[in-house]
DSSP file (Angstrom, degrees, kcal/mol; ACC not computed):
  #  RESIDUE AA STRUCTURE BP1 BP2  ACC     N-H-->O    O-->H-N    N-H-->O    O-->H-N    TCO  KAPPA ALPHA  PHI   PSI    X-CA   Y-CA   Z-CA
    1    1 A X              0   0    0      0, 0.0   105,-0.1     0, 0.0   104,-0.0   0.000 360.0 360.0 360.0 167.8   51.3  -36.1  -32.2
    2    2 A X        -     0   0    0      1,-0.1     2,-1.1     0, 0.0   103,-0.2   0.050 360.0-129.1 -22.8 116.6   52.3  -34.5  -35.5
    3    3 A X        -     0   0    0      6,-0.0     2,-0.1     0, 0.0    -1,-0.1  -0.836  35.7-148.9 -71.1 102.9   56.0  -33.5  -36.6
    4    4 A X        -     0   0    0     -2,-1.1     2,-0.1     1,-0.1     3,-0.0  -0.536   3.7-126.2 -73.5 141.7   55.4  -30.1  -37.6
    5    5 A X     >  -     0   0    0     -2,-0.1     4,-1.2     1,-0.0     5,-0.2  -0.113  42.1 -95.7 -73.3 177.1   57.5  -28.3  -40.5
    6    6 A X  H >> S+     0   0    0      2,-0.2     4,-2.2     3,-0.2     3,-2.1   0.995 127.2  54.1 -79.6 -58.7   59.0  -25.1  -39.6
    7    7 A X  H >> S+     0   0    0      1,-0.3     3,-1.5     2,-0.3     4,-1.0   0.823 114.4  42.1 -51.0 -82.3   56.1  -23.2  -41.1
    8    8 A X  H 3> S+     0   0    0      1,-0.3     4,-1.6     2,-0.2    -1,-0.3   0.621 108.2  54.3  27.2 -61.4   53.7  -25.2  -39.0
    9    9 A X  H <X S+     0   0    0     -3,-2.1     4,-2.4    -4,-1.2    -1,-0.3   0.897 105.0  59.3 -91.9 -43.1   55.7  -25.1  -36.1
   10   10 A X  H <X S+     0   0    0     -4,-2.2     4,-2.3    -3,-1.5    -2,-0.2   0.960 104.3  53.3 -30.7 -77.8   55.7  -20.7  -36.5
   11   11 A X  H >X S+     0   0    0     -4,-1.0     3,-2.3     2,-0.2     4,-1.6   0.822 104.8  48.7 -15.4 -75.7   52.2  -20.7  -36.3
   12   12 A X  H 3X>S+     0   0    0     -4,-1.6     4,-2.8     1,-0.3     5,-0.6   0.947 119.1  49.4 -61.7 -58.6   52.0  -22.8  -32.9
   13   13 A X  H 3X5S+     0   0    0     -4,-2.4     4,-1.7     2,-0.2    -1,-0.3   0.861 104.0  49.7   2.2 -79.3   54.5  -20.3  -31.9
   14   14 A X  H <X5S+     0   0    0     -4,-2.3     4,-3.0    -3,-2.3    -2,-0.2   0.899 108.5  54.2 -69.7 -50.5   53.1  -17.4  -32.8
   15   15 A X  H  X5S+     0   0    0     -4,-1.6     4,-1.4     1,-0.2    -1,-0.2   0.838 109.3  51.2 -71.9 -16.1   49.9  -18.2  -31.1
   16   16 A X  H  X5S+     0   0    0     -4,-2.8     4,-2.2    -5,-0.3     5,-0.2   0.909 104.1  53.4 -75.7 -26.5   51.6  -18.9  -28.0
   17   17 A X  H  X<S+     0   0    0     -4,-1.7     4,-4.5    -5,-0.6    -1,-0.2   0.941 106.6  48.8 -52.7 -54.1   53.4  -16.1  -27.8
   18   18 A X  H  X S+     0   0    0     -4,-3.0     4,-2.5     1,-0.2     6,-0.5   0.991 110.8  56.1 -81.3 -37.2   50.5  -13.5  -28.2
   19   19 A X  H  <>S+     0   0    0     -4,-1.4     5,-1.7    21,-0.4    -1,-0.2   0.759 109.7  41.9 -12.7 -61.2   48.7  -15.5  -25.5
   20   20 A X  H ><5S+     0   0    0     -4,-2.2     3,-1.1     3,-0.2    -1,-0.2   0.847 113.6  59.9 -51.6 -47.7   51.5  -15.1  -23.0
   21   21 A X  H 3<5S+     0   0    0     -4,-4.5    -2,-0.2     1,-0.2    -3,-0.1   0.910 119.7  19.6 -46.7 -53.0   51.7  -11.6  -24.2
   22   22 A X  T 3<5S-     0   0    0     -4,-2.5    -1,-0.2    -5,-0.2    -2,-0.2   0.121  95.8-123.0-113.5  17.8   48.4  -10.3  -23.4
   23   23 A X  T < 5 +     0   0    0     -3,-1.1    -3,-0.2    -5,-0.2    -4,-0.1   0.766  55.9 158.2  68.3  19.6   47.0  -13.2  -20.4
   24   24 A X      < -     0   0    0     -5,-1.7     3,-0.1    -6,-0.5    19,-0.1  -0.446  62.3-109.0 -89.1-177.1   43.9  -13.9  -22.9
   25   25 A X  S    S+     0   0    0      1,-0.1    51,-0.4    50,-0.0     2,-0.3   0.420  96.2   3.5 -87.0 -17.7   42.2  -17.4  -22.2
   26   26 A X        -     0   0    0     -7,-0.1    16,-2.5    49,-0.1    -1,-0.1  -0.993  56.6-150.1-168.3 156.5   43.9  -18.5  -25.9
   27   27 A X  E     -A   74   0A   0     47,-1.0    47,-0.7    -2,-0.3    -9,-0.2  -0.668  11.9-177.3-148.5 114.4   45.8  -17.6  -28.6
   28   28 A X  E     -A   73   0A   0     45,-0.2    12,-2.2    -2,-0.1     2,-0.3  -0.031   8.4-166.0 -90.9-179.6   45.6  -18.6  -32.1
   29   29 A X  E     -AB  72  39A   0     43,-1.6    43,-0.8    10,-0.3     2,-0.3  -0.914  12.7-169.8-159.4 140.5   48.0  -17.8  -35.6
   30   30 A X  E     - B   0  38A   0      8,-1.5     8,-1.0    -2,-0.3     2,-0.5  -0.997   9.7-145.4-143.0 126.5   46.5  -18.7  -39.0
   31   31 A X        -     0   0    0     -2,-0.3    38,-2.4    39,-0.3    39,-0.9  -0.882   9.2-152.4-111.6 124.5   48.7  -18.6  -42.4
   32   32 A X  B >   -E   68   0B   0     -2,-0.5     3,-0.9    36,-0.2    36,-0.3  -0.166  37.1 -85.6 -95.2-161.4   47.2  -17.6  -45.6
   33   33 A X  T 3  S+     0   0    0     34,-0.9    -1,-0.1     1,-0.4    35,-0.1   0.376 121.7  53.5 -91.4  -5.5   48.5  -18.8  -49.1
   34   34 A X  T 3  S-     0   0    0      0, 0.0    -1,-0.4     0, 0.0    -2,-0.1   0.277 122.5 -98.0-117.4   7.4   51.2  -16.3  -49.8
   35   35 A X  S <  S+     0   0    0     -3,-0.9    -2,-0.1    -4,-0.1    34,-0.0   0.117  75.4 142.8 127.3 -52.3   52.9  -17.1  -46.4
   36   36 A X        -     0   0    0     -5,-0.1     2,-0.3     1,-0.1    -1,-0.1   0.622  32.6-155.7 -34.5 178.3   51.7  -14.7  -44.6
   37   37 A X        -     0   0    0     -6,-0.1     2,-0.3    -8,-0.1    -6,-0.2  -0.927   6.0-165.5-156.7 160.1   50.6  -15.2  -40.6
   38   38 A X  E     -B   30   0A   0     -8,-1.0    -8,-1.5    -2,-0.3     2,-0.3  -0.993   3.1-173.1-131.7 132.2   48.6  -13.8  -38.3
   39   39 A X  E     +B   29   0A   0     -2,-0.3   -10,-0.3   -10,-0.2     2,-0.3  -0.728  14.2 145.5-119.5 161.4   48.2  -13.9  -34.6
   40   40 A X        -     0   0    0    -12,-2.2   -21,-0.4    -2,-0.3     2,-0.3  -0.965  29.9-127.9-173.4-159.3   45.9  -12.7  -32.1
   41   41 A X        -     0   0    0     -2,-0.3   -14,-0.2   -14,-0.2    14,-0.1  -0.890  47.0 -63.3-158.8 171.6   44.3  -13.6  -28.8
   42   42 A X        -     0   0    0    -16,-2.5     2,-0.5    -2,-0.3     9,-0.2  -0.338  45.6-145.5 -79.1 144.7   40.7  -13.8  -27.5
   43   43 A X  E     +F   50   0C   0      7,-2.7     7,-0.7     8,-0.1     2,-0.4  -0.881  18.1 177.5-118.3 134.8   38.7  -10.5  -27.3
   44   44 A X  E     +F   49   0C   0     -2,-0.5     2,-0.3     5,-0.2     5,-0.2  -0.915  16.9 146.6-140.8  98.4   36.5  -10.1  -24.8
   45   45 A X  E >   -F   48   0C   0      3,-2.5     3,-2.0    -2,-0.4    -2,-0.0  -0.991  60.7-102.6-105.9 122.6   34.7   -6.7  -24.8
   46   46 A X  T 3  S+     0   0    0      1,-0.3     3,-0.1    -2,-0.3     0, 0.0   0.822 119.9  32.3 -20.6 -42.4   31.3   -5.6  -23.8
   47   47 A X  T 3  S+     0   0    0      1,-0.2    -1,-0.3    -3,-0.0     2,-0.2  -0.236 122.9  34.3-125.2  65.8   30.2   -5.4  -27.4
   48   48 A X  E <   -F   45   0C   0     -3,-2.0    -3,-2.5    -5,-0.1     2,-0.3  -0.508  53.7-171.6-176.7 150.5   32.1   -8.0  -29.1
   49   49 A X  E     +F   44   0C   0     -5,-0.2    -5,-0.2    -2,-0.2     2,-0.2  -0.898  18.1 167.4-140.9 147.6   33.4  -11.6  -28.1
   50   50 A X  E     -F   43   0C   0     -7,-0.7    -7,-2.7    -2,-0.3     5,-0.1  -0.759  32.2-128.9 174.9  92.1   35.7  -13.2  -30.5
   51   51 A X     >  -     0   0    0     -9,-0.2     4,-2.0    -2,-0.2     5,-0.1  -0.032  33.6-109.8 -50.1-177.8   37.8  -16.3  -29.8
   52   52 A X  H  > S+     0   0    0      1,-0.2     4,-2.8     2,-0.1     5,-0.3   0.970 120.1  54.2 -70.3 -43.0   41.5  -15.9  -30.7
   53   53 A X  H  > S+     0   0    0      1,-0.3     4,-3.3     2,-0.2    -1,-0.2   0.883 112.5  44.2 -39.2 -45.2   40.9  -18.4  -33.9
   54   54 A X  H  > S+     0   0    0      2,-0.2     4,-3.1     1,-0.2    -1,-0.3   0.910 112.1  51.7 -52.0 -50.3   38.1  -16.3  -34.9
   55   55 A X  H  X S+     0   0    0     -4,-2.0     4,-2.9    -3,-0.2    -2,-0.2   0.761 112.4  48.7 -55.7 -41.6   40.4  -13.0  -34.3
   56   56 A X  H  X S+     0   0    0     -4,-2.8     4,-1.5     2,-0.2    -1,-0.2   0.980 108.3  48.7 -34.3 -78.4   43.0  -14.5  -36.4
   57   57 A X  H  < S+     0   0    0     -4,-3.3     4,-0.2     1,-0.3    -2,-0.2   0.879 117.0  52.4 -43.4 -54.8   40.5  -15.5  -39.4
   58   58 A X  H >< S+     0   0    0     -4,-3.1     3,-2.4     1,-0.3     5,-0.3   0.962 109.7  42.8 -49.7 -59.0   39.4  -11.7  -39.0
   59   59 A X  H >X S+     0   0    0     -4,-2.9     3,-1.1     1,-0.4     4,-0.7   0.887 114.1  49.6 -65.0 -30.5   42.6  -10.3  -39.1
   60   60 A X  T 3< S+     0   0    0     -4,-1.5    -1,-0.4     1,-0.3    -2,-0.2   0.426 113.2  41.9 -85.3  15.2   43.8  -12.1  -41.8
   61   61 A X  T <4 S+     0   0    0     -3,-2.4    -1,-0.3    -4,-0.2    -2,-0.2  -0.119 108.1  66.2-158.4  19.7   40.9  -11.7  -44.2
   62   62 A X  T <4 S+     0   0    0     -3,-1.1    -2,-0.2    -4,-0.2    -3,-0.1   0.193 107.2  44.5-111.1 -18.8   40.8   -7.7  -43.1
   63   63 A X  S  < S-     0   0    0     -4,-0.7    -2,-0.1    -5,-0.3    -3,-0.1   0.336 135.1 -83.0-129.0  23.4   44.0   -7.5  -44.7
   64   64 A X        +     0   0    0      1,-0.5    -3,-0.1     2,-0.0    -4,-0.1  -0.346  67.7 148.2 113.3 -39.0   43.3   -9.8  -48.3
   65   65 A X        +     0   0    0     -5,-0.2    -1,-0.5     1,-0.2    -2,-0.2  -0.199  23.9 179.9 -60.3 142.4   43.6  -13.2  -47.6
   66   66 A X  S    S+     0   0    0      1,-0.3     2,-0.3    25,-0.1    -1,-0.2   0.466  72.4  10.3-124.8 -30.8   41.2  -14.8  -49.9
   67   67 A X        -     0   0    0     25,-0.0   -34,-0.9     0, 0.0    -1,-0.3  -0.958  61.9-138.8-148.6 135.6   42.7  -18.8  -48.0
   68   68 A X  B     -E   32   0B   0     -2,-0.3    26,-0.2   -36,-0.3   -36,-0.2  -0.370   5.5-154.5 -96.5 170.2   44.5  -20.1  -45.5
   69   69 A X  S    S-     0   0    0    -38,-2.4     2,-0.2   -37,-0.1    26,-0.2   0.665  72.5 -27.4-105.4 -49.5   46.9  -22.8  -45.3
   70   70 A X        -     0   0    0    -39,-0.9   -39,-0.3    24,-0.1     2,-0.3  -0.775  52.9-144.2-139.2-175.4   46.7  -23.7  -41.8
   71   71 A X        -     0   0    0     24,-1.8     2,-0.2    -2,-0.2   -41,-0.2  -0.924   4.0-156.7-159.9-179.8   45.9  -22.5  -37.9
   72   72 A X  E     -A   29   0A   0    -43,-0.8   -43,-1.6    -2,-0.3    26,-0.2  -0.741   3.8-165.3-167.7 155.7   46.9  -23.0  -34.5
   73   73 A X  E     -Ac  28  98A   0     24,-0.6    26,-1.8    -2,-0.2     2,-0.5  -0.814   9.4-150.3-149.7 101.4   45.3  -22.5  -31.6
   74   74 A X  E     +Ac  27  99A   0    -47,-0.7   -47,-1.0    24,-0.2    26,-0.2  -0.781  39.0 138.6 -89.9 106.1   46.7  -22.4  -28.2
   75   75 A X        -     0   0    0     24,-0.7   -49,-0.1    -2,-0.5    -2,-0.1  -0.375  60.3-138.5-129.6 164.1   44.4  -23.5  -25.4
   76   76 A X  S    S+     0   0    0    -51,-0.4     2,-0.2    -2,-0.1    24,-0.1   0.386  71.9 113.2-124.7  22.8   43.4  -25.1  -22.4
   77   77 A X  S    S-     0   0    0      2,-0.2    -2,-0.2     1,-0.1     4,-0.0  -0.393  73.3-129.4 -39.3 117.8   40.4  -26.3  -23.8
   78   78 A X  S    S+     0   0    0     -2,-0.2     2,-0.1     2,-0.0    -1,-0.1   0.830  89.5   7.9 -71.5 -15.1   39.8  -29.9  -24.3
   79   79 A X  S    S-     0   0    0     28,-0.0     2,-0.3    19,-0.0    -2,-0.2  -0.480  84.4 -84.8-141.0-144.3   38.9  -29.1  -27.8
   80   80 A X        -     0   0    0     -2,-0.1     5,-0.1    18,-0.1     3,-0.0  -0.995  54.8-110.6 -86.2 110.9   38.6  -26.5  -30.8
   81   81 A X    >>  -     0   0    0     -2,-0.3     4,-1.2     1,-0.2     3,-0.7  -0.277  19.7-124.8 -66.5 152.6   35.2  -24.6  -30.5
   82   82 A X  H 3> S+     0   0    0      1,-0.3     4,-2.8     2,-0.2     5,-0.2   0.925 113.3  51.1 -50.2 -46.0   32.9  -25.6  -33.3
   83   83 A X  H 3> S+     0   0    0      2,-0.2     4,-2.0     3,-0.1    -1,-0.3   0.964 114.4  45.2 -80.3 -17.6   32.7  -21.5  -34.3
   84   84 A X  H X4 S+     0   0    0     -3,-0.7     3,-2.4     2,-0.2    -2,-0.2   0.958 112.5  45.9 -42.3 -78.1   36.5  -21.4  -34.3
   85   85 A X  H >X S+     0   0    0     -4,-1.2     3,-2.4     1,-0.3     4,-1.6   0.721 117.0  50.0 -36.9 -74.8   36.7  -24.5  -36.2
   86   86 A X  H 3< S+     0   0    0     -4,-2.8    -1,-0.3     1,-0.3    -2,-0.2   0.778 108.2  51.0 -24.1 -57.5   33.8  -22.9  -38.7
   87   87 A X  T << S+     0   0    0     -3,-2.4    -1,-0.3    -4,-2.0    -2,-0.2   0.357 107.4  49.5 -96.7  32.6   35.5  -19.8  -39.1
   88   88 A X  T X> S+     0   0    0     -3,-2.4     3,-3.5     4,-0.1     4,-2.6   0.733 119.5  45.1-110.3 -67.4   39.2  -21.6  -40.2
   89   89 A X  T 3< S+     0   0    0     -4,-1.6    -2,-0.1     1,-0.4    -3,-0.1   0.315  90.1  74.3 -98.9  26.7   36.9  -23.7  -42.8
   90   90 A X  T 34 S+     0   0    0     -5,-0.2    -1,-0.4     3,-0.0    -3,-0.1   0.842 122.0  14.8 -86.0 -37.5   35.0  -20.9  -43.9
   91   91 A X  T <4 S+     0   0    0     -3,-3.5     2,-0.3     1,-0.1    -2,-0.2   0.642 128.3  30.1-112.1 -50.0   38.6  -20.3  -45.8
   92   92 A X     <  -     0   0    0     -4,-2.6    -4,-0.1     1,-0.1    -1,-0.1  -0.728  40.9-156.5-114.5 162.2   40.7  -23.7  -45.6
   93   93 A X  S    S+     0   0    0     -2,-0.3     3,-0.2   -25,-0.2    -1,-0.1   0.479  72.8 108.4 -89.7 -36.7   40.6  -27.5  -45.5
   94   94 A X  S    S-     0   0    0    -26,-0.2   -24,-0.1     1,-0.1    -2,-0.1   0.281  78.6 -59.7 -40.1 154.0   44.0  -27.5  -43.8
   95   95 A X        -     0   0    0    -26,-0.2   -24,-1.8   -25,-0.1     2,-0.5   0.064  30.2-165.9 -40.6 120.1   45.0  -28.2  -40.6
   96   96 A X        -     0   0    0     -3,-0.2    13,-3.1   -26,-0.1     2,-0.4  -0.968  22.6-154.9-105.5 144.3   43.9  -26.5  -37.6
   97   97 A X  E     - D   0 108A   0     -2,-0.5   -24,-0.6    11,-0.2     2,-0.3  -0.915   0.9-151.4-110.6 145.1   46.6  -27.6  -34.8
   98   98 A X  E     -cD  73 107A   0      9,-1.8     9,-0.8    -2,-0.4     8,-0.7  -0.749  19.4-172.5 -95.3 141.9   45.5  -27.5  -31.0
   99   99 A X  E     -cD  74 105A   0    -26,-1.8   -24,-0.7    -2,-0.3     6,-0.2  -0.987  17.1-123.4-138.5 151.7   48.2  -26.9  -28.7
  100  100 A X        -     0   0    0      4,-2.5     3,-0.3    -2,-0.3   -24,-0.1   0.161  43.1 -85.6 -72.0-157.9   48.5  -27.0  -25.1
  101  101 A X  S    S+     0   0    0      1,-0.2   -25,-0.1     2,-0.1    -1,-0.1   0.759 126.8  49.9 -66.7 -29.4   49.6  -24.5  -23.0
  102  102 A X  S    S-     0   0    0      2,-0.1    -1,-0.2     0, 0.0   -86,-0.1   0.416 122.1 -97.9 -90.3 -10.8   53.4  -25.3  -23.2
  103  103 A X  S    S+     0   0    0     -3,-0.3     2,-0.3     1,-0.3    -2,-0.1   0.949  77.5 139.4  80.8  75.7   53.2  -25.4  -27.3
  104  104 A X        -     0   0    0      3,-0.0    -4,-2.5    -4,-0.0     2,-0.3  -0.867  59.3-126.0-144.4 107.8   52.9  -29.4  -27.7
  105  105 A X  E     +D   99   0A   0     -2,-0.3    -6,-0.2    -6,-0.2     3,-0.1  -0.579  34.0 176.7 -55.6 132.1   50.2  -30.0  -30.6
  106  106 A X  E     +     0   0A   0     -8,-0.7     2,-0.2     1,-0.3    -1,-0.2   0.275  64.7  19.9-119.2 -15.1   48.0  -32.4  -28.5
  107  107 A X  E     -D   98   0A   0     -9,-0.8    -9,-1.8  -105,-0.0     2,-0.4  -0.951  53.6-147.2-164.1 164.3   45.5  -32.4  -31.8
  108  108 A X  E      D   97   0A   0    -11,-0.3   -11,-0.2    -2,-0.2   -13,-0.1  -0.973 360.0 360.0-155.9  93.2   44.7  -31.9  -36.0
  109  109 A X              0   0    0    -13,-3.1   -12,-0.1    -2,-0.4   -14,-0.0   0.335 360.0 360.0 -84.9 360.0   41.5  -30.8  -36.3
């Protein structure tokens, strides 16, 4: 797989981290154009379901980002879901990276 840059490499990070933190089923990190990053983890409430990727996109675009550079997603998912995927390209062409549970990009969506 990919040699990730240290920015890159944050990301994959970042989502694994709030994953571990809070037990959700995934956890993604997204960075928009000025640097910035955002993480979050899947929300699962009686009225609202949100993968993390989604939660990400949300958070980052609740707080001005107008584009992202990248994502990450850490899963144990064989793939990216298609509305993740959607709402990453809603804002970027850039890389979304898949990672496994251990933080090893396994894919570049």
């Amino acid at each position: 797989m990919p040699d990730l840059d240290a920015e890159d490499q944050k990301i994959v990070t970042l989502a694994r981290a709030v994953r571990a933190r809070t037990g959700a089923a995934e956890g993604a990190a997204v960075r928009d154009t000025d640097g910035r990053t955002y993480a979050a983890a899947t929300v699962t409430l009686p009225s609202l379901r949100l993968t993390a990727l989604q939660a990400a996109v949300a958070a980052a675009v609740s707080s001005g980002a107008e584009a992202l550079e990248a994502a990450a997603v850490v899963t144990e998912a064989d793939e990216v879901d298609a509305d993740s995927l959607s709402a990453v390209r809603d804002l970027t062409t850039g890389p979304v990276f898949r990672a496994d549970t251990s933080g090893t990009v396994v894919d570049t969506a």
